[in-house]
Each structure stands twice: as C-alpha cells, then as structure tokens.
C-alpha positions as CSV (number, residue, x, y, z in Angstrom):
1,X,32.2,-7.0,-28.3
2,X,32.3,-3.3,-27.9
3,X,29.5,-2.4,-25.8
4,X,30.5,1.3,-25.0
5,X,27.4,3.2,-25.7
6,X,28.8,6.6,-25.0
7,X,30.8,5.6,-27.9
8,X,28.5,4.5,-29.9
9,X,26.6,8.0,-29.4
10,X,29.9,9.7,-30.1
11,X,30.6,7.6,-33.1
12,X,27.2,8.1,-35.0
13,X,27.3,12.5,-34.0
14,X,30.2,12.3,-36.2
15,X,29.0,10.2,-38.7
16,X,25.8,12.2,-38.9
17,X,28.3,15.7,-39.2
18,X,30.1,14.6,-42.0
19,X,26.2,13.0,-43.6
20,X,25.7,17.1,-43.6
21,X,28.4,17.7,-46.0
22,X,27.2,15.6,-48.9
23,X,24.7,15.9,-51.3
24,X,22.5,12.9,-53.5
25,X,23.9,9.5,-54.1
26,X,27.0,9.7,-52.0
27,X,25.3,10.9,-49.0
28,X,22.6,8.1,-49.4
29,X,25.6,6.0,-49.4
30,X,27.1,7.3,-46.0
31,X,23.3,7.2,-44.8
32,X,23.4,3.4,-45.2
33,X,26.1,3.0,-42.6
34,X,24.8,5.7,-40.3
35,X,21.7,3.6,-40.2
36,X,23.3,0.5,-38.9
37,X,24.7,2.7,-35.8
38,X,21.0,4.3,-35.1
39,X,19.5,0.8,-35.1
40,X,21.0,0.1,-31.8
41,X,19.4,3.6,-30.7
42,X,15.9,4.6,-29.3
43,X,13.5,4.8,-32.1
44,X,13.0,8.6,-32.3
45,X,16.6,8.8,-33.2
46,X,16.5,6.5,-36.0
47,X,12.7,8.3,-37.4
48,X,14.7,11.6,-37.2
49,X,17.3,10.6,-39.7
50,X,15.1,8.8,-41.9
51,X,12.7,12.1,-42.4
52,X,15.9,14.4,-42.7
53,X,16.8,12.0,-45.5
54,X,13.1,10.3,-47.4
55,X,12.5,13.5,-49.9
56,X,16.5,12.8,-51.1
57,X,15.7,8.9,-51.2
58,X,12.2,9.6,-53.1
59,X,14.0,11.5,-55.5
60,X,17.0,9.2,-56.4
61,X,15.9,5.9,-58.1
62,X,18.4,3.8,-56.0
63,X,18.8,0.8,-54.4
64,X,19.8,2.5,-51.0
65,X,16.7,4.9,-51.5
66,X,14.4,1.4,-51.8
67,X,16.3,0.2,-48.7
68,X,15.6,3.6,-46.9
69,X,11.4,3.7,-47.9
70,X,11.6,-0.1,-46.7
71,X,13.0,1.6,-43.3
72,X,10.6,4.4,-43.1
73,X,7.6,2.1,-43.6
74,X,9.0,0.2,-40.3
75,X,9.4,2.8,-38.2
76,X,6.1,4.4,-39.2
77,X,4.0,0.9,-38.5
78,X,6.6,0.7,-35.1
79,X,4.4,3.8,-34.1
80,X,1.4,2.3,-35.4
81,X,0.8,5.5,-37.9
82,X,0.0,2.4,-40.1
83,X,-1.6,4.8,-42.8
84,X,1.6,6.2,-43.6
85,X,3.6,2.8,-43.3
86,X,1.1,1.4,-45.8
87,X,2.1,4.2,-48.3
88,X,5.9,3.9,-48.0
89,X,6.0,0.0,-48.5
90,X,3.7,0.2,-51.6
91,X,6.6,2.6,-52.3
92,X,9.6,0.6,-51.4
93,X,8.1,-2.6,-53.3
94,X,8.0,-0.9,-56.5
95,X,11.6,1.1,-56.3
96,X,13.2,-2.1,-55.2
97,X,11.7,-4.2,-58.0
98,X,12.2,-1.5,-60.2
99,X,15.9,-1.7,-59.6
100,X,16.8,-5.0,-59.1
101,X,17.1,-5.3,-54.8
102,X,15.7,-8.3,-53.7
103,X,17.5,-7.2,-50.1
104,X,15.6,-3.7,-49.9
105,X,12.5,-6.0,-51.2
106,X,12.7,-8.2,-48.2
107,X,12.6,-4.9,-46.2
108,X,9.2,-3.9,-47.5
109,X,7.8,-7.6,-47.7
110,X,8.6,-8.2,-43.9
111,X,6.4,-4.7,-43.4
112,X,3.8,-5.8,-45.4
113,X,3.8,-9.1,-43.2
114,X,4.0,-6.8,-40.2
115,X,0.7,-4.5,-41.3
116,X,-1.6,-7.9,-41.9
117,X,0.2,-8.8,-38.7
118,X,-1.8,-6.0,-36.7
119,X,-5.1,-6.6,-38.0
120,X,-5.3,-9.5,-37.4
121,X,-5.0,-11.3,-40.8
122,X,-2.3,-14.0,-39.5
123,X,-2.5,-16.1,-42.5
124,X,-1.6,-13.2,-45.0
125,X,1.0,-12.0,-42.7
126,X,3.0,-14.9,-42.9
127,X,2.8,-15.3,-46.8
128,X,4.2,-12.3,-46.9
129,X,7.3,-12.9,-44.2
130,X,8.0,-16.3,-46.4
131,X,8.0,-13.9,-49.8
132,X,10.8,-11.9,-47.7
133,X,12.7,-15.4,-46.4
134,X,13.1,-15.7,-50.0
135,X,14.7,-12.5,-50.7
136,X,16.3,-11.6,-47.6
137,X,20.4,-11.8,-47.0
138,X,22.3,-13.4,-44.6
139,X,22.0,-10.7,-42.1
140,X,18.2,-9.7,-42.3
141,X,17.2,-13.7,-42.1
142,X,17.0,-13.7,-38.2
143,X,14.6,-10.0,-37.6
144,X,12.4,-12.3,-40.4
145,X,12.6,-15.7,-38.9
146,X,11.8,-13.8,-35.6
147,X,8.5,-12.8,-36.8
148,X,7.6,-14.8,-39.1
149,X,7.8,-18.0,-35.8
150,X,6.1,-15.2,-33.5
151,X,2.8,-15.4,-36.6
152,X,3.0,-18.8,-36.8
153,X,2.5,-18.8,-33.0
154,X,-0.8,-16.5,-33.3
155,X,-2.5,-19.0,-35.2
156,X,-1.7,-21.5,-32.8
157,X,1.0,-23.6,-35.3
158,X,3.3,-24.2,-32.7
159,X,5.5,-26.4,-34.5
160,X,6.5,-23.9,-37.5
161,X,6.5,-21.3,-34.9
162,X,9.1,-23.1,-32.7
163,X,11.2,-23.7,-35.7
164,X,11.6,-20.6,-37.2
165,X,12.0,-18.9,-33.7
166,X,15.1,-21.7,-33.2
167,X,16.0,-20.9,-36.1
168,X,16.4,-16.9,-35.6
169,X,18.2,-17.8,-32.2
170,X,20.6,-20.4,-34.1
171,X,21.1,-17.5,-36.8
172,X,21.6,-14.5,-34.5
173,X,23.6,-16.3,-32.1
174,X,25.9,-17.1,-35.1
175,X,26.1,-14.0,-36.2
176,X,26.4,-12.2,-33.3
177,X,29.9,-13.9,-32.2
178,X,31.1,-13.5,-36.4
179,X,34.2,-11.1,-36.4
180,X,34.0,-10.6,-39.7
181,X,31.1,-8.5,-39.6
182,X,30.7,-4.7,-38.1
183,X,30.3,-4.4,-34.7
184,X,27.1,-2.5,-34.6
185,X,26.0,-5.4,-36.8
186,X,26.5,-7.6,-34.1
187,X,25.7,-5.9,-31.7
188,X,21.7,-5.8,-33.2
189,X,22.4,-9.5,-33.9
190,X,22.4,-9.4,-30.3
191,X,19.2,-8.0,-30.1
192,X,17.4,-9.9,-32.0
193,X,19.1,-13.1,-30.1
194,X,18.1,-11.6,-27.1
195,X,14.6,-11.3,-28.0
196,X,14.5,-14.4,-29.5
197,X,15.0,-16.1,-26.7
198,X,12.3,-14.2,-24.8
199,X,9.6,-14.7,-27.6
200,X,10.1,-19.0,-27.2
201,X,9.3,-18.3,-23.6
202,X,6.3,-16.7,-24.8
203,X,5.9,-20.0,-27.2
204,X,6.4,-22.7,-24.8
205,X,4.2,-21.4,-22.1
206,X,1.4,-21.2,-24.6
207,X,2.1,-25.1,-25.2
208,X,2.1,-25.5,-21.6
209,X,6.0,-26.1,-20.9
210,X,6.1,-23.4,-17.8
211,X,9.6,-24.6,-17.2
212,X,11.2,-24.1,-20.4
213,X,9.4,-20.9,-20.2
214,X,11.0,-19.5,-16.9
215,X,14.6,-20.9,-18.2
216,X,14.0,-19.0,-22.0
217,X,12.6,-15.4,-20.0
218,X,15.7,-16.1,-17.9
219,X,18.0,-16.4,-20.7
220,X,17.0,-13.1,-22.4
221,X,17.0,-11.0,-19.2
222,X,20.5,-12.2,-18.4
223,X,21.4,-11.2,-22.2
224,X,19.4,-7.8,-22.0
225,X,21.4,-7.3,-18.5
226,X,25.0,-8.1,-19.9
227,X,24.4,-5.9,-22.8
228,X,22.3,-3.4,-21.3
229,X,19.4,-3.3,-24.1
230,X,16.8,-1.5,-22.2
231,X,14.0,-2.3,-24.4
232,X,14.5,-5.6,-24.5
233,X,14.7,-6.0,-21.0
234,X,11.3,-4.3,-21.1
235,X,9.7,-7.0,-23.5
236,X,10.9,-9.5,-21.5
237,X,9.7,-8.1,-18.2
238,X,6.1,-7.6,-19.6
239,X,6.2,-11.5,-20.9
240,X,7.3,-12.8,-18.0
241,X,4.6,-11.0,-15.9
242,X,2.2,-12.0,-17.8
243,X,3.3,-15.7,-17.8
244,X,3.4,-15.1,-13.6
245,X,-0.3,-13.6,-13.8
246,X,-1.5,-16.6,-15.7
247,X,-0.4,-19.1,-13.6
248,X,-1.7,-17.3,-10.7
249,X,2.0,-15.6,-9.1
250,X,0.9,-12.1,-9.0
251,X,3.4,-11.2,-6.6
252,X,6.2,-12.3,-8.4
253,X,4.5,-10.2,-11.8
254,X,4.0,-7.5,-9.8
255,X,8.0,-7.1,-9.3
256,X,8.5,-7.5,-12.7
257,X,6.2,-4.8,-13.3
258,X,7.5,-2.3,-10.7
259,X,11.5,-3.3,-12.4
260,X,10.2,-2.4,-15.9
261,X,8.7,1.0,-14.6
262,X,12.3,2.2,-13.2
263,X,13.5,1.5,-17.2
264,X,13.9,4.5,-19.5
265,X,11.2,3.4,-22.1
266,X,9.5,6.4,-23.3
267,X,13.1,7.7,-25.1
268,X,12.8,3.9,-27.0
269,X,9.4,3.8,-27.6
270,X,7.3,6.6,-27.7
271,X,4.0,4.5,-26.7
272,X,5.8,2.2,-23.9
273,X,4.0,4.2,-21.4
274,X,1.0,3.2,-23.1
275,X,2.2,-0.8,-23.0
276,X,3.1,-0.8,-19.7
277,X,0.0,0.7,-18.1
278,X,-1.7,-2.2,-20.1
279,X,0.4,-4.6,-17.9
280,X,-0.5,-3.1,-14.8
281,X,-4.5,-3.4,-15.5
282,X,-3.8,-6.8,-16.9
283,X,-2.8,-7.6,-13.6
284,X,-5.2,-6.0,-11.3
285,X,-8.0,-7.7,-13.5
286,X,-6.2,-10.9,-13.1
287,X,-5.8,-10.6,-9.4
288,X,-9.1,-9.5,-9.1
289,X,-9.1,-5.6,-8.5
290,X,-11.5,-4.7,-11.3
291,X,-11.8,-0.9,-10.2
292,X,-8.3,-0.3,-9.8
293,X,-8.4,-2.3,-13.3
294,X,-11.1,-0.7,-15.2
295,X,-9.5,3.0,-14.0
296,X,-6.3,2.2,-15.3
297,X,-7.9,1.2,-18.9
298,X,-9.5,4.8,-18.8
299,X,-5.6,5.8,-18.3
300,X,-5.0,4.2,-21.4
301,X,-8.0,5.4,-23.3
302,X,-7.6,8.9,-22.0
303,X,-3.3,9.3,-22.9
304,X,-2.4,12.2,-21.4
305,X,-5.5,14.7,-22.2
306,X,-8.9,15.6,-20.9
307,X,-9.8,17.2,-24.0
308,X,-12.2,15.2,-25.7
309,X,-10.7,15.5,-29.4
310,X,-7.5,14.5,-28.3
311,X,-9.1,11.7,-26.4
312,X,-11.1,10.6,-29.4
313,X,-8.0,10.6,-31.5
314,X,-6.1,8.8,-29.0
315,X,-8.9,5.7,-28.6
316,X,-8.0,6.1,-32.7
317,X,-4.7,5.2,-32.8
318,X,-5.2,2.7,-30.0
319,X,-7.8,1.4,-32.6
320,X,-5.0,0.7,-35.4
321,X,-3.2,-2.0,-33.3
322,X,-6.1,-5.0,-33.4
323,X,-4.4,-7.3,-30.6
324,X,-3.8,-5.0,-28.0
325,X,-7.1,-2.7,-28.4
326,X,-9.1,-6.4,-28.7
327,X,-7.2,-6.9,-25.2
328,X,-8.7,-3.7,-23.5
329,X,-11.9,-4.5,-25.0
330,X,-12.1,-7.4,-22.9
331,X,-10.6,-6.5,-20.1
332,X,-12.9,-3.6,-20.2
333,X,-15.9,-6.1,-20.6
334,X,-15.0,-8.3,-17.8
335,X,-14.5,-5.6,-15.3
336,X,-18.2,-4.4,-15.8
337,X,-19.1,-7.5,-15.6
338,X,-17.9,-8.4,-11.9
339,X,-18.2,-5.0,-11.2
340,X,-21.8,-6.0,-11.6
341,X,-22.6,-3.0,-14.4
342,X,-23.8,-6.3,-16.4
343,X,-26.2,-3.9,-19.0
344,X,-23.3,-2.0,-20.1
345,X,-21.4,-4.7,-20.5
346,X,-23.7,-6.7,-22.6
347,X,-23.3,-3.2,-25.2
348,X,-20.2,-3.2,-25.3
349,X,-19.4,-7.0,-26.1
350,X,-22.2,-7.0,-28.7
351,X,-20.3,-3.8,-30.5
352,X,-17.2,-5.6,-30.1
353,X,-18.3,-8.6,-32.0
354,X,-19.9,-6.1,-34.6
355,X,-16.6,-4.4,-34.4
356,X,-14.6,-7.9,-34.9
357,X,-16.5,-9.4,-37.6
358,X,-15.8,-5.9,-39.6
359,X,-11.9,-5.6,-39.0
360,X,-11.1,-9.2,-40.3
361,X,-13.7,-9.6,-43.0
362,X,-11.7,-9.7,-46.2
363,X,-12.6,-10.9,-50.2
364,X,-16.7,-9.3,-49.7
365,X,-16.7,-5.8,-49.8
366,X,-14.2,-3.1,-51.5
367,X,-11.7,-2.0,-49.4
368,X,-13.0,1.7,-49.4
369,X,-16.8,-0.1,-48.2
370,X,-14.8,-2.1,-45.8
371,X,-13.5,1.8,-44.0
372,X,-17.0,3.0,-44.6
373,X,-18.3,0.2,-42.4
374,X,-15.3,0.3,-39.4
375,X,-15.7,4.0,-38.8
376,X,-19.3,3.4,-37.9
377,X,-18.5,0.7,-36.1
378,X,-15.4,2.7,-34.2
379,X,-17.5,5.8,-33.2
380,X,-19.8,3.4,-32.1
381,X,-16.9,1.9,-29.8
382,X,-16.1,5.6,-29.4
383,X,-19.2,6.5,-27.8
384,X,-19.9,3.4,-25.1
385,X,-16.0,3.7,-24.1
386,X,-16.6,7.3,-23.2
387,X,-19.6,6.7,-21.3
388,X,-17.6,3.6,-19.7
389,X,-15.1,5.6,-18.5
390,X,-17.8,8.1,-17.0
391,X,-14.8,10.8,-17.5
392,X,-16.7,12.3,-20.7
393,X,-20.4,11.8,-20.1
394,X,-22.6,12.3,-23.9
395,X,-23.5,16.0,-23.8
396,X,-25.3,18.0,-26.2
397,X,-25.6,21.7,-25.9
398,X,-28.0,24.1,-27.8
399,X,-29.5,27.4,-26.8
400,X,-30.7,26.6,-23.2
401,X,-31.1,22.6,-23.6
402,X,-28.1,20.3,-21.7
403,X,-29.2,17.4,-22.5
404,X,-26.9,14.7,-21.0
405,X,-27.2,10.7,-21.8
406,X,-26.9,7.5,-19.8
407,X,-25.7,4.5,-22.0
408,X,-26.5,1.5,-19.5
409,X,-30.4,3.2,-18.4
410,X,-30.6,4.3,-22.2
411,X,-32.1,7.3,-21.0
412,X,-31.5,10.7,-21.4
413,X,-31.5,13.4,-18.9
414,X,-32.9,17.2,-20.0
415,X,-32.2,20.4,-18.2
416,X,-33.6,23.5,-19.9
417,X,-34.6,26.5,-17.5
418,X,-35.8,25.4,-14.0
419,X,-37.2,21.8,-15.9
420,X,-35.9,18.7,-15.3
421,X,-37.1,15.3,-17.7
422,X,-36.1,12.1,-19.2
423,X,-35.9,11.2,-22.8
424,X,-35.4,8.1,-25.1
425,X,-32.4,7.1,-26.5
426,X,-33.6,7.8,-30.6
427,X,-35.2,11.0,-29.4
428,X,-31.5,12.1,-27.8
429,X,-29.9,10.9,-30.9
430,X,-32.4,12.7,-33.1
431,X,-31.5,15.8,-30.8
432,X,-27.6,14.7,-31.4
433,X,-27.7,14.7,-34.7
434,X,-29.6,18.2,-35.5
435,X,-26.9,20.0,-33.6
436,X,-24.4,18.4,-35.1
437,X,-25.7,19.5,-38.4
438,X,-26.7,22.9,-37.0
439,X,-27.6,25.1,-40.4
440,X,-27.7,22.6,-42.2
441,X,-30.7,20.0,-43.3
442,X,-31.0,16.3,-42.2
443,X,-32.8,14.1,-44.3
444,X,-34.7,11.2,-42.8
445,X,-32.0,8.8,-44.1
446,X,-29.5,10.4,-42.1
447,X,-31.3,10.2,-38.9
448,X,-31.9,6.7,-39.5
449,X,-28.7,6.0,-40.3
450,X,-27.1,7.7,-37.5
451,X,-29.1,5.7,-35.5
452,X,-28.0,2.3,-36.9
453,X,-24.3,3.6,-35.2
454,X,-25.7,3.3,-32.2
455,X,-27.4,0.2,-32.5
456,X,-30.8,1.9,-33.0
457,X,-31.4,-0.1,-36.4
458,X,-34.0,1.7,-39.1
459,X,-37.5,2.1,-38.9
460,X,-39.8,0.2,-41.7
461,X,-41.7,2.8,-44.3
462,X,-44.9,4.0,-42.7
463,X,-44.5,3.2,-38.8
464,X,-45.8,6.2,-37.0
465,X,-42.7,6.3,-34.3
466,X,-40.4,7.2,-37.5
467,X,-38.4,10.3,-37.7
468,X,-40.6,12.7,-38.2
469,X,-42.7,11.5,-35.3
470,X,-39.8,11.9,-33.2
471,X,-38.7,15.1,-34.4
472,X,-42.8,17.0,-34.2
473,X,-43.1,15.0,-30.9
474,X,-39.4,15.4,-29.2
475,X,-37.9,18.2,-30.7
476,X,-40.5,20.4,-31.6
477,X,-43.1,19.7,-28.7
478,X,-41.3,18.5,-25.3
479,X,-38.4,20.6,-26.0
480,X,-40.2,23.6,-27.4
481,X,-38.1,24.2,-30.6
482,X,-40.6,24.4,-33.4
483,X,-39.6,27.9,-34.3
484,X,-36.3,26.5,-34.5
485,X,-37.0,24.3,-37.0
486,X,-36.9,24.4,-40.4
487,X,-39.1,21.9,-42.9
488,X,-37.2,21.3,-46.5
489,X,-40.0,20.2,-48.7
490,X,-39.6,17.2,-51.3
491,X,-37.8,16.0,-53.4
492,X,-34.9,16.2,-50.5
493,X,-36.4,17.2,-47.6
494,X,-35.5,17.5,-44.4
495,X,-34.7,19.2,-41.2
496,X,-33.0,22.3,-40.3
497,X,-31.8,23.8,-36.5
498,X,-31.4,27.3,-36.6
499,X,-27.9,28.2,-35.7
C-alpha cells in the first residue's frame, strides 16, 4: 500500500488546481474524488475544501451536493459547532431523499446518530446509526459499524457493542487489503481498522478483560506506527492511559501521556490540545494530586484567554460535548472535595445534577423551553466554575462601589470610599442585576427570577425580605444609592440605575 504522504500532499495540490478550473456539476464531480484524498488529511484541510465548495453544492440539487452537506455536517459536529452541524444534516436528509441517495443518506443519518451521541441520548443515537446500516454502501459500513458498537458500549450493551466493533475490524480489515479499490480508500480503511482495534480495547477493559485490552491497544499502536496515522496514535495513547490510570499504573500512563504530547495534534484536530490536557488532570486526580489536578481543569476552562468573554464562550463550547464537560464536572467536584473546599463542592454537584436532569430530559417540554431552561442552568455552571477557578472572581462595578463575591462564604465583600462591609448573597445579586440593566427598569419578576439562576429560588407574595425590601434596605440605604434610583409605578413597575 502506498504510504508516501508527501505524495499524497502533492497528489491532492493538483487535484485541488485543476477543481479551480471547473464550474457547477463537473467540478462537484472532481470534488468527490478530491475528498477521498483529504480524508487521510488533518481536519482543517478537509473543512477548507468543503466551505470553498457548500454554496455550489446548496445550489445544485445533486446527489454529490447531498453527499457534500452530509460531509459538512461531520466536520462541523467534529469541532463540536454542533449548531451548525444540526442545520447541514436537516439539509443533507432532505436533498438526499429528495434525489434518490440512500449512500449520501447514510452520511447524514450516521451525523444525526453522532449529535444524540453527544448529549447524551444513547438510545436515539443508535436508532439512528442502524437507519444508516441500512442505507450505507460497502465502503461506509465499517466508520458506521465503528460507532454504532462504540454507543452500544455507552449504554453498557456489551454484547451488540462487541459485535458490531468485530464486525467494523472484520470489514475494514477486508477492505483495506482489496486491490480493487483506490488506494486512498484503503488507506482510510486503514484508519478505521486501526481504530477499531483500539476502541475493543476500550470495550473489553470495561468488561474487565485487562489482557485482551493491553493486546487490542497494542494492536492499534503497532498499526498507527506502521502507517504513521498520528491521530490515531493519539486516540490510542489517551485509551491506553486511561486503562493504566484505572488499574492503578500511573507511571506507565504517564509515558503514554508524555509520547502523545511530542505528536503533532493541533494541525489534526483543532481542540486536541484541549483533550490532552484533560488526560493529564485525569491523571493527577487519579494519582492523587488534586491541586496540580484542579489547576489544570482551569487550563481547560480558561483555553488560551484571560478575557472573561472569551472565557465564557469557551466553558460554552466545552458545554456542547456532554461526556467530556460531565467528566470535568466531576473531576472538578472531587478535587474540592479532598482538597477539603467541601461547601463549594456541595454547589457545584447540586447545579450539576440540576444541569444533568435538564440536558437529557426529552418528550416534556418544547424544544425551544428545553434551551430556555439549559441556559439558566449553564450560566449558573458559568458562574460557580469561575469562582472555582478563583482566576475571575464575581465583580460588579458602579460609580465608586466594587463589590466583589465569595461563592463558598456566600458573602459579598463592598469597598466604596475608605468603607469596607459584607453583604448577602440576594442583596449582591440584586446589586448584579441593576447594573446589568443599567438605564433600564427591573421588574420584581426579574429579580426573582435572576435569583432562581443562582439557586436563590422566589420569594412568596407578601414576605417582607422580598425585593423591594432588599432594594430600599441594600441598595438604597447601606450602599447610599437612592438618588440613583428610579421607581416605575404600576402597572409595570420597577427599578431603574442611573447610568
């Protein structure tokens, strides 16, 4: 098998040069072979001819163009901008019914499967990768097999997971030595054989048989090696020390931690940073180093900015890939909790759960009420990560007021002049949420719903330490802002800081 990737590279510039000399339907046709050649390239390359190409394939009513939204919906959930993946399979289901492809139908099916995947919702994930069994040809049946066994083996069916995981080794290993086909064809057989082999490692060691996991990690590696596919290699490393941190060999994870950071991953996979600093603070919490562990979670949280937008969105997009932010959340928690910060943990778990129950609720509430209710629950998340972390402590400026809060005393700490004081948590979130709005009213609903983010819950009609009590008391006493406010009277009402 030719394994020359300067070749290869070669090979697919020219291909691309000549894709910039047609025009519609024949240069979707070229694009279709171009595309098998990028496959066996990092990521970014393949995204970049797929965008220079989607407004041609959305504009064609094709069978290549269903085949090419199928793609673009992959790569986009691959980069877990699962919004946008979401919008390109709708799109490639319908074009590839619409025109008759039940093989650019499989495409968008095995997405589909992929998206229920990452939330969570197992069960729906793998009706979906049997709908694309169904359609699928010869040559797609092994990437589907492959994670349609690895779904089967979240739900803890072991023996439907360690068939069709056989049976996408069996089928790639086929295809892989068939001369008949391209070799770039077989040569992402190859891939998927290779990580075939490394996800029934990751199958039998959850049933126990540590043996025939070592011998399956061992199999892929050699494979990765011989054919020098760096991300697989990866994937395999990060299994295999995480099989050696379970069963207590961190030394031994530790060198296949410290192999996978001399790889080239960020020009595969723009987030593999990301993954692999997950694998190192798996295994400083598993070895018992809970500072060095919870610091390196605030690596993850944090990306590569201090700016707290740009950290928010980050936590975000972190958000959108269920298993591996459920995996920090509980790392996170069991730090604090042998780090003896047993208060903040106890918040955190409790938002979690809250968090949880909302993410895989399905069949109650409309899908739009369902988003209503996980953005409160992720700025909830949002704020007691931050405060975690300690690197971007709850601040609120106005006029001469820093007012700064403490999550795990629930107290909040005011400097205005020369004065230093202390108040309550709703009376800082009252503050909060005024100068958030500043120039425009609150209503008491707001407040009392802004405080139900934070775990606050509403206050029943006619109690006397309600909002307003808060907000004459708090606001416009202690902190000396009366002539700051401004009263709305009924039927709204409200109240207003002065910009």
């Amino acid at each position: 098998m030719n394994n020359n990737w300067k070749q290869l590279n070669i090979k697919f510039t020219e291909m691309v040069g000549r894709l910039k000399t047609l025009t519609g339907q024949a240069r979707l046709a070229l694009l279709m072979e171009c595309l098998d050649l990028a496959r066996l390239l990092p990521d970014k390359i393949v995204e970049a001819l797929i965008d220079d190409n989607i407004e041609l394939a959305e504009s064609l009513w094709t069978e290549e163009s269903a085949f090419l939204l199928g793609e673009k919906a992959n790569y986009a959930s691959k980069k877990m901008t699962f919004g946008e993946a979401r919008k390109f399979v709708a799109k490639g289901l319908q074009l590839s019914r619409d025109v008759g492809s039940a093989h650019a139908e499989a495409i968008a099916l095995a997405v589909r499967g992929y998206l229920e995947s990452a939330d969570k919702q197992h069960k729906k994930a793998a009706a979906w990768y049997m709908m694309a069994l169904e359609k699928c040809s010869d040559l797609q049946r092994p990437r589907v097999e492959l994670d349609l066994g690895s779904c089967y083996g979240k739900q803890g069916e072991y023996d439907r997971a360690w068939f069709y995981l056989n049976e996408s080794v069996k089928h790639s290993g086929v295809l892989m030595a068939d001369e008949s086909i391209s070799p770039e064809r077989r040569m992402f057989q190859t891939k998927l054989h290779t990580d075939g082999w490394s996800r029934l490692g990751t199958l039998q060691e959850s049933v126990g048989d540590f043996g025939g996991a070592r011998l399956a990690y061992d199999r892929s590696l050699n494979l990765a090696d011989q054919y020098k596919l760096t991300w697989e290699k990866y994937k395999t490393l990060s299994r295999k020390a995480k099989f050696h941190i379970i069963i207590g060999e961190f030394t031994e994870a530790e060198k296949c931690l410290n192999e996978a950071q001399g790889l080239m991953l960020s020009e595969y996979n723009a987030r593999a940073p990301m993954y692999l600093t997950h694998d190192w603070a798996r295994l400083y919490r598993m070895s018992g180093r809970y500072a060095q562990a919870l610091e390196t979670y605030g690596t993850i949280l944090y990306g590569e900015s201090s700016d707290e937008p740009a950290v928010r969105q980050n936590i975000l997009n972190i958000m959108e890939f269920a298993d591996l932010f459920g995996e920090i959340l509980s790392g996170i928690y069991e730090c604090l909790m042998h780090l003896g910060k047993t208060q903040i943990a106890d918040v955190l778990n409790a938002a979690s759960r809250e968090y949880e129950e909302v993410l895989t609720e399905s069949g109650i509430y409309k899908e739009a009420d369902k988003q209503a209710k996980l953005k409160i629950q992720q700025e909830k998340l949002m704020v007691i990560l931050l405060s975690v972390m300690q690197k971007s402590p709850l601040v609120v400026w106005y006029r001469d007021i820093v007012m700064e809060f403490d999550l795990e005393k629930k107290k909040a700490r005011v400097r205005q002049g020369g004065r230093e004081f202390q108040l309550s948590q709703r009376a800082f979130l009252v503050f909060k949420c005024l100068v958030e709005h500043v120039g425009q009213y609150v209503t008491r609903k707001d407040i009392e719903e802004y405080w139900a983010q934070f775990g606050e819950g509403y206050f029943e009609a006619g109690q006397d330490t309600g909002v307003r009590t808060y907000i004459n008391r708090e606001i416009g006493e202690i902190l000396g802002l009366s002539a700051f406010l401004k009263r709305r009277d009924k039927p709204k009402g409200g109240w207003m800081l002065i910009p």
